[in-house]
C-alpha positions as CSV (number, residue, x, y, z in Angstrom):
1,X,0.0,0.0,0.0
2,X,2.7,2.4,1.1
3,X,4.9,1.7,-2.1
4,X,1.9,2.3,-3.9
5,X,1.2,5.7,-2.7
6,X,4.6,6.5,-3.5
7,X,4.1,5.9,-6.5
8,X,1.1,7.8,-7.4
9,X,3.0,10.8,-5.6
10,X,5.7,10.3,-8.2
11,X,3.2,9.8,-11.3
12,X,1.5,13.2,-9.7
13,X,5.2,14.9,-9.8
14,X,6.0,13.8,-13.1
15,X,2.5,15.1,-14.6
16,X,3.0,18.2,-12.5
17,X,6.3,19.3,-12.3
18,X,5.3,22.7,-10.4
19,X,4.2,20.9,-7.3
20,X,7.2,18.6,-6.9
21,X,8.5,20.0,-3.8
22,X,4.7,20.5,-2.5
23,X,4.5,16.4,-3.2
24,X,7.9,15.6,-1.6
25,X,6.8,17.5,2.0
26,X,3.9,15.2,1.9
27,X,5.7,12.2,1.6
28,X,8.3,13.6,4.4
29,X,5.5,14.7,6.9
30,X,3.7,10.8,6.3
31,X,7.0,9.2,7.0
32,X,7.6,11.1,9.7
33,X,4.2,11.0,11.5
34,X,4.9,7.0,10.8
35,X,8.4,7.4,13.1
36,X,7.1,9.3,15.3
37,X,4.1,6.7,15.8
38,X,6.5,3.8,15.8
39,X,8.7,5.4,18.3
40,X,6.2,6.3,20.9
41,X,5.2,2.7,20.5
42,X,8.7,1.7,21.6
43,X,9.4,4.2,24.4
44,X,6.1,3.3,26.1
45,X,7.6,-0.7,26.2
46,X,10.4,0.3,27.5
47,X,9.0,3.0,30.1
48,X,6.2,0.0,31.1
49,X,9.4,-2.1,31.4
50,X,11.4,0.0,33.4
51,X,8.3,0.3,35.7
52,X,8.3,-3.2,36.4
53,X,11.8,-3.5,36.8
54,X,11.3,-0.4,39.7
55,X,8.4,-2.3,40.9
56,X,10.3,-5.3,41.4
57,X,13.1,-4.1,43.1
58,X,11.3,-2.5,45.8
59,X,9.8,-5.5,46.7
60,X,10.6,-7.9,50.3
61,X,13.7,-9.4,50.3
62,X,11.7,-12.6,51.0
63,X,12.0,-15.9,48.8
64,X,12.8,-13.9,45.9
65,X,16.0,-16.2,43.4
66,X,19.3,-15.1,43.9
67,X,21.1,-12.6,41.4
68,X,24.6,-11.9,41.1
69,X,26.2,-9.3,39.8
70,X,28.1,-8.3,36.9
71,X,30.8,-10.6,36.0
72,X,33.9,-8.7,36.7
73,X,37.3,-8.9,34.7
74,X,39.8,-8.9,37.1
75,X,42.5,-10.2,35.2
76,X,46.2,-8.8,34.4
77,X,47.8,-9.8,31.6
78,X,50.3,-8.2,29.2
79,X,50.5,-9.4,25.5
80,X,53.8,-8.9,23.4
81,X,53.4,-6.9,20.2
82,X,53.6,-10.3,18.5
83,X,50.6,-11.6,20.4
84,X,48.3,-8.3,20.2
């Protein structure tokens, strides 16, 4: 459908010439309306998830599973020239 519509906007500019740059803000305002729409869907999953995550970790330290944290590279080692 999308590609369609394109296309007619195209055929439209190629028939008149005049109101290419009229056509081209059309088809910039739709896309953008689309990422707006499309992002607002996206930061509303990750504000609900971050709500939960909030939620969760105010909770009772009762028989909640164990977590651990971060796995932390402690080690030391030097390479030669050769080896990097």
């Amino acid at each position: 459908m999308k590609n369609y519509i394109l296309k007619k906007h195209l055929e439209c500019a190629a028939l008149w010439p005049s109101y290419l740059q009229t056509i081209l803000d059309i088809i910039n305002d739709n896309l953008q309306w689309e990422m707006d729409n499309h992002y607002k869907k996206l930061n509303g999953k990750l504000e609900k998830l971050q709500a939960q995550h909030n939620t969760a970790m105010l909770k009772p330290k009762g028989r909640q599973p164990t977590s651990y944290p971060r796995t932390i590279n402690l080690t030391d080692i030097h390479f030669t020239d050769k080896e990097h």
